[in-house]
C-alpha positions, 0 to 999 in steps of 0.5 A: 877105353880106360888108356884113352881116357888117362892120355886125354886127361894127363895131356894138360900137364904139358903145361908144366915142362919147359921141354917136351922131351920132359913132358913125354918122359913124364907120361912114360915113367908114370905109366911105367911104374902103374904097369909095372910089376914089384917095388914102386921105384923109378927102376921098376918103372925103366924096367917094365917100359923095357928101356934097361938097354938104352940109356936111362939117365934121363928118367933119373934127371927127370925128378932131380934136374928138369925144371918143372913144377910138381903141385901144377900137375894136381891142375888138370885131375882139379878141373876133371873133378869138377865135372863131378860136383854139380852143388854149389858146395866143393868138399876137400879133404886134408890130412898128412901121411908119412913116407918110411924111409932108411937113407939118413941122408935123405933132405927132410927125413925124420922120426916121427910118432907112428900112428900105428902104435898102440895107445899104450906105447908111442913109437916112432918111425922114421920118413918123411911127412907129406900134406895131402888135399883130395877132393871128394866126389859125392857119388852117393847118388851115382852106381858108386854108393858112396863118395870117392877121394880125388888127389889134388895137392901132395906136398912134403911138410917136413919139421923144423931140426930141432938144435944140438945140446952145444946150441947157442941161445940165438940158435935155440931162439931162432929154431922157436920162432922157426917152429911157429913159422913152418909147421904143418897148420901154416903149411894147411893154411898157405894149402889151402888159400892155393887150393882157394886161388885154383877153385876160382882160376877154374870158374869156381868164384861162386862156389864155397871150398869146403874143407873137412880135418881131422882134430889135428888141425884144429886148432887156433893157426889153422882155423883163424886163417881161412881164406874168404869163401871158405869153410873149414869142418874139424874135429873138436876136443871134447873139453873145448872152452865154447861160450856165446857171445857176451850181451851187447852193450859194452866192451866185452867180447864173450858171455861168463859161462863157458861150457864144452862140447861134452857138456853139450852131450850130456845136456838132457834138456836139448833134444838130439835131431835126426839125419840120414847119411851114407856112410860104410855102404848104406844109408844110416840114422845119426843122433845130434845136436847143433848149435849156432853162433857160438865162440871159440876164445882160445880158437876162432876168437870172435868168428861165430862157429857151429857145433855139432855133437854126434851121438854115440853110434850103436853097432854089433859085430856080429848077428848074436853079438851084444850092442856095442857103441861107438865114441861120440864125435864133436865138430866144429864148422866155421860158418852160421846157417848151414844144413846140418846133414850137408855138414854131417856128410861131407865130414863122414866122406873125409874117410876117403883120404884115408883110403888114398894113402893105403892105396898109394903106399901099399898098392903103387908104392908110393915112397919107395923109391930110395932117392936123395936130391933135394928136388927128387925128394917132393916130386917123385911121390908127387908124380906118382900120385898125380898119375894115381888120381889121373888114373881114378878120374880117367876110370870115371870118364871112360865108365863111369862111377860104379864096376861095370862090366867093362872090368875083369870078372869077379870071383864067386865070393865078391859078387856084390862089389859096387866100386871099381878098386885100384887093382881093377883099373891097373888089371885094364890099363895093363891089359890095353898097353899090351895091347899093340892096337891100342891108344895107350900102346901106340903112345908110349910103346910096351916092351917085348913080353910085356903081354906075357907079363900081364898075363902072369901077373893075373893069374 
C-alpha cells in the first residue's frame, strides 16, 4: 500500500533527529499537511491530525528549536531513486524558484524579478529564493512514458542586502566582494560537489553526476567549478564567443577565429543529424548539430566543452493551423566523447523540475506557512518537500511507474492519462489513513471524521 510504502521509505530520517519524540513529530506533521485539506501551514497540519485540543507547541518548535539537519532528509528519497537509474549515467536537474511572502520581517525575504512577467514589463515580487536539485528518473522505457523529477536538495539562496544611500565606502566594498562570495552559482557549485559527495557515500564512485540548468547558470562561476566526475549541460547564448583550440606549438591558448553558436546554426556547409527523443508524451525527430573540443574563453577557459545546436522545431496548434516554429536551442555540455541523443534527452527531462515547483506551490502549499525564525524559514518548505518527493518515490514502489489500476477511476473525459498526478496519490493516501486497519493509520492515528472529510473533499 501506498502509506506503507511512504513509512518504509521516510523511516531513514530517524537519522537526522537528536530525539525520537522529534523524529515522530516530523513524520506526523508532513503527513498532516499532505492530508490535510486548505492553505499549506503548519496550522492546517495540527488541524487535520485532529491535535487543536492537546497542546501544539511543539509542532511549532519542531522547525524553529530541534535540532536537526533539513538537507539530510533528501538522504533517503537519493538512495530510493537510485533503485530506478540502472545506466551508468545520474541526471540531475537544478533550477531556483521563489516562495511569495508578505511579513517583512521575514529572515531572507526580498523583491525580486517575476518570472511571470510579460517581457515587455519586468515585475517584481517579493520572497524568498530557493535552490532546487531533483534527480530525473528515465522512465521512458517503463509504463510512464516520460522521466519524472525526484527532489533532493531545497535549500534558501537568498541575496546579499544591498547597502543604504549613507553606506560607508568600506560597507559599499564589503557588499561587492560579498556578492561575488554568496550568489546563487556559488551556492550551485557547493550544491552540487555535496550532491557529488552523496552520489558516492551512496556507492555511485563510478557513476557520472550529470546535471542539466538552465541559461542562468551558465556562466563562468558556475561551469569552472565542477567537481571531478561531473558533467554539467546548459543553455547557451546564442552570441557566446567559442573558438577551437590555437595549433600547438607555442604559447598561445585559443585560435584567432572566434565564432557563436548561431553561427553554427546558420552554417550551410554542416549538415544537421538526426535523434529521436521523448519529449511532450511522444517520441520526436530533432535536427542538430555537434561539435567537439571546442573552448569557451570567457567561460570554461581552457576546458574543452560540446556544443550542440538544435534546430528550430516545427509545430501546428491545431490540425488546420499554419506551421509554426519553435527558437532554436543552443547547449553547451562540459565533456568530449559523449552520445549525443544521451546529451539531447537528459536536458529536454530537465523540464520535470519545473513541474516540481507547480506542483509544491500550487498543490501542497509549499511557502505558505507565514513563519519568521531563522531556522523555520529554510526547513519548514524543506520538510514539506522531502515528504513530496517521499511521496512520489513511495507511489513508484508500491505500483510502479504508469496509473494502474490501483488509482481512483477517471472520468470519461481523461481516459488516456499514462501518469499517476499528485492529486492521485494524495486521494490514496488519504483514503488509507482513514482507514483505521491500515499501516499508516495505525502509525500516526486520523482524527475523528477524518473519513468523512476525505469523502467530502472527493466529491
Amino acid at each position: 500500500m501506498l502509506g506503507e510504502a511512504f513509512l518504509k521509505i521516510s523511516s531513514a530520517w530517524r537519522g537526522s533527529f537528536a530525539r525520537t519524540k522529534s523524529f515522530e513529530r516530523s513524520i506526523a506533521l508532513a503527513l498532516g499537511q499532505l492530508c490535510g485539506v486548505g492553505r499549506g501551514t503548519t496550522t492546517r497540519g495540527i488541524l487535520a491530525l485532529g491535535r487543536q485540543e492537546e497542546d501544539w507547541s511543539a509542532f511549532y518548535r519542531l522547525c524553529s528549536r530541534a535540532p536537526w539537519d533539513a538537507e539530510s532528509l533528501f538522504g533517503s528519497a537519493f538512495k530510493e531513486s537510485l533503485r530506478w537509474i540502472k545506466s551508468d549515467w545520474v541526471a540531475v536537474a537544478y533550477d531556483d524558484t521563489r516562495l511569495k511572502k508578505t511579513g517583512k520581517k521575514i529572515p531572507g525575504a526580498q523583491y525580486h524579478r517575476d518570472p511571470l512577467s510579460p517581457p515587455f514589463h519586468a515585475n517584481l515580487v517579493y520572497g524568498l529564493r530557493f535552490l532546487q536539485c531533483s534527480v530525473l528518473l528515465p522512465l521512458h522505457s517503463e509504463g510512464e512514458g516520460r522521466a519524472r523529477a525526484v527532489p533532493v536538495s531545497f535549500e534558501l539562496a537568498p541575496c546579499i542586502k544591498k547597502p543604504g544611500k549613507m553606506a560607508t565606502a568600506e560597507e559599499v566594498a564589503e557588499y561587492k566582494k560579498a556578492c561575488k562570495e554568496r550568489n546563487l552559482s556559488t551556492s550551485f557549485v557547493a550544491n552540487l560537489a555535496r550532491q557529488r559527495r552523496v552520489l558516492d557515500d551512496l556507492g555511485g564512485s563510478k557513476r557520472l553526476l550529470v546535471a542539466a540548468v538552465d541559461g542562468s547558470f551558465c556562466n563562468k562561476n558556475c561551469l569552472t567549478g565542477i567537481p571531478e566526475r561531473t558533467l554539467v549541460i546548459a543553455r547557451a547564448r546564442k552570441d557566446a564567443k567559442l573558438c577551437f583550440p590555437a595549433i600547438s606549438g607555442g604559447l598561445k591558448k585559443y585560435a584567432d577565429l572566434k565564432f557563436t553558436p548561431e553561427d553554427v546554426l546558420k552554417d550551410s556547409e554542416r549538415p544537421f543529424e538526426k535523434a529521436e527523443v521523448y519529449f511532450g508524451g511522444a517520441r520526436r525527430e530533432l535536427r542538430y548539430k555537434k561539435l567537439e573540443g571546442v573552448l569557451w574563453q570567457g567561460g570554461t577557459k581552457t576546458r574543452p566543452v560540446t556544443l550542440l545546436v538544435l534546430a528550430p522545431t516545427p509545430f501546428k496548434n491545431s490540425k488546420a493551423g499554419r506551421l509554426l516554429y519553435r527558437a532554436p536551442a543552443f547547449l553547451i555540455c562540459t565533456g568530449t566523447g559523449l552520445d549525443a541523443v544521451r546529451v539531447l534527452q537528459t536536458y529536454l527531462d530537465r523540464w520535470q523540475i519545473e513541474v516540481n515547483h507547480r506542483e509544491e506551490k500550487d498543490i501542497l502549499g509549499v511557502g505558505e506557512a507565514q513563519v519568521r525564525s531563522n531556522k523555520a524559514v529554510p526547513r519548514q518548505p524543506a520538510l514539506i518537500v522531502a515528504a513530496y518527493s517521499i511521496l512520489i518515490l513511495a507511489s513508484l514502489r508500491a505500483f510502479g511507474p504508469g496509473r494502474s489500476q490501483n488509482y481512483p477511476a477517471l472520468p470519461k473525459w481523461r481516459r488516456d492519462k499514462r501518469r499517476a498526478s499528485i492529486p492521485d496519490m494524495l486521494c490514496m493516501l488519504r483514503a488509507e489513513w482513514a482507514d483505521p486497519t491500515s499501516a499508516l493509520s495505525l502509525r500516526v492515528k486520523a482524527p475523528p471524521g477524518y473519513k468523512n472529510l476525505v469523502m467530502t473533499a472527493a466529491a
